[in-house]
C-alpha positions in Angstrom: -18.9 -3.9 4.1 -15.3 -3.9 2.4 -12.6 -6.2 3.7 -8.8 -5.6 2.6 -6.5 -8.4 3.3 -2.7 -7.6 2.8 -0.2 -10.6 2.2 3.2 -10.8 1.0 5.2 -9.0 4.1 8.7 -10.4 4.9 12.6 -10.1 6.1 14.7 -9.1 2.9 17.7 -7.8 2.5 18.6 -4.0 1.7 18.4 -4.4 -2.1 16.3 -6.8 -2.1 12.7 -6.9 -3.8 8.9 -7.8 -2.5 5.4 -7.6 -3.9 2.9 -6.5 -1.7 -0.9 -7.9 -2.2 -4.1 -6.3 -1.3 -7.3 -8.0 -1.7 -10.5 -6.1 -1.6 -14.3 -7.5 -1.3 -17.1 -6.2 -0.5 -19.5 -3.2 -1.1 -17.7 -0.4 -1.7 -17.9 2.7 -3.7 -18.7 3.4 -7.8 -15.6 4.7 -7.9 -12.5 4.8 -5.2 -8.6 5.1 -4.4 -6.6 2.6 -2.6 -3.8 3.6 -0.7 -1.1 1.9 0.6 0.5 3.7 3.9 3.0 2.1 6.3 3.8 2.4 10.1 7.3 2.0 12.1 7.8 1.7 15.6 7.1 5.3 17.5 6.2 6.9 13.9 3.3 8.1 12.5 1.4 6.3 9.8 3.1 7.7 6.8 1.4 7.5 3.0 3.5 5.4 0.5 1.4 5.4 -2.9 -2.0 5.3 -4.4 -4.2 4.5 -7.4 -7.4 5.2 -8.9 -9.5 2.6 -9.5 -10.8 3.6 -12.6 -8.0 5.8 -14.4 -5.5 3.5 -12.7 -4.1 7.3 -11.9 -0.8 6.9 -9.8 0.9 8.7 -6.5 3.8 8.0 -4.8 5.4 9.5 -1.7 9.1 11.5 -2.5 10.8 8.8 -0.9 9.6 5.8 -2.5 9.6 6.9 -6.1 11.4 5.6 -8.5 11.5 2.0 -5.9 7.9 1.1 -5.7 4.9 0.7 -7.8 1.7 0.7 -7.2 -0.8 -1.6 -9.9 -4.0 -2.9 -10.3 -6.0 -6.1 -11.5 -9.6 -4.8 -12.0 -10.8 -9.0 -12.4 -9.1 -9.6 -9.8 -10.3 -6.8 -7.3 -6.3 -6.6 -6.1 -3.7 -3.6 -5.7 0.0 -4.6 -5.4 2.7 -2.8 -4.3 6.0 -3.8 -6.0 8.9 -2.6 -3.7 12.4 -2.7 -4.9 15.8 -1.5 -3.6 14.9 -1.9 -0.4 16.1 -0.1 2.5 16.4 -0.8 6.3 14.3 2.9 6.5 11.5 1.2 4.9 11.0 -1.3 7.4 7.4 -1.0 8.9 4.4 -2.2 9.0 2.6 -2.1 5.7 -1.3 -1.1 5.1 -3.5 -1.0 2.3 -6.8 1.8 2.4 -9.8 3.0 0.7 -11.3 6.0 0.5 -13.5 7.9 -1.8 -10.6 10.8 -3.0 -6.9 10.7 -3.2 -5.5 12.3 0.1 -1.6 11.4 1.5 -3.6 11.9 5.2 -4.6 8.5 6.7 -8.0 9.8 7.9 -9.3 10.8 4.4 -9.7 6.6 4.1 -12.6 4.4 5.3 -11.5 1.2 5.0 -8.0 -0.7 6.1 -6.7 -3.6 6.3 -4.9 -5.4 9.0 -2.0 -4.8 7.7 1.4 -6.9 7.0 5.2 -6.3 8.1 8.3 -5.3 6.1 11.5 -6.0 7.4 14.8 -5.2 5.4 17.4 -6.0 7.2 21.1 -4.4 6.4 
């Protein structure tokens, strides 16, 4: 069984910068993506960015990119999400996922994390 445990939500301002943390243990698969995809009131849950575990292959959603990266610490069985410029629109709740193939659809992952809120206020 694979647990992912997100850390390093907040309030920031617009502008302002945070570091997202995703922990993964457990099981999982010889080879995987993790995904991080993110939630605001009354919205879908809409796909941010993603890497492959073992290429450390990037993919970023149009609106994020160029103001968050997505990285990985293979000891430390961790993906981060490095947000910067911040804006109130990216206020949401933030999740990390795994799943076997790169998708931007939620469904295609298996595993999730509880998940940890964003705030940037204006």
């Amino acid at each position: 069984q694979v647990q992912l445990v997100e850390s390093g939500g907040g309030l920031v301002q617009a502008g302002g910068s945070l570091r997202l943390s995703c922990a993964n243990s457990g099981r999982t698969f010889s080879d995987y993506v993790m995904g991080w995809f993110r939630q605001a009131p009354g919205k879908e849950r809409e796909f941010v960015a993603a890497i492959r575990w073992s290429s450390g292959f990037t993919y970023y959603a149009d609106s994020v990119k160029g103001r968050f990266t997505i990285s990985r610490v293979n000891a430390k069985n961790t993906v981060y999400l490095q947000m910067n410029s911040l804006k109130p629109e990216d206020t949401a709740v933030y999740y990390c996922a795994q799943g076997i193939y790169y998708s931007g659809s939620p469904n295609e992952y298996v595993y999730w994390g509880q998940g940890t809120q964003v705030t940037v206020s204006t």
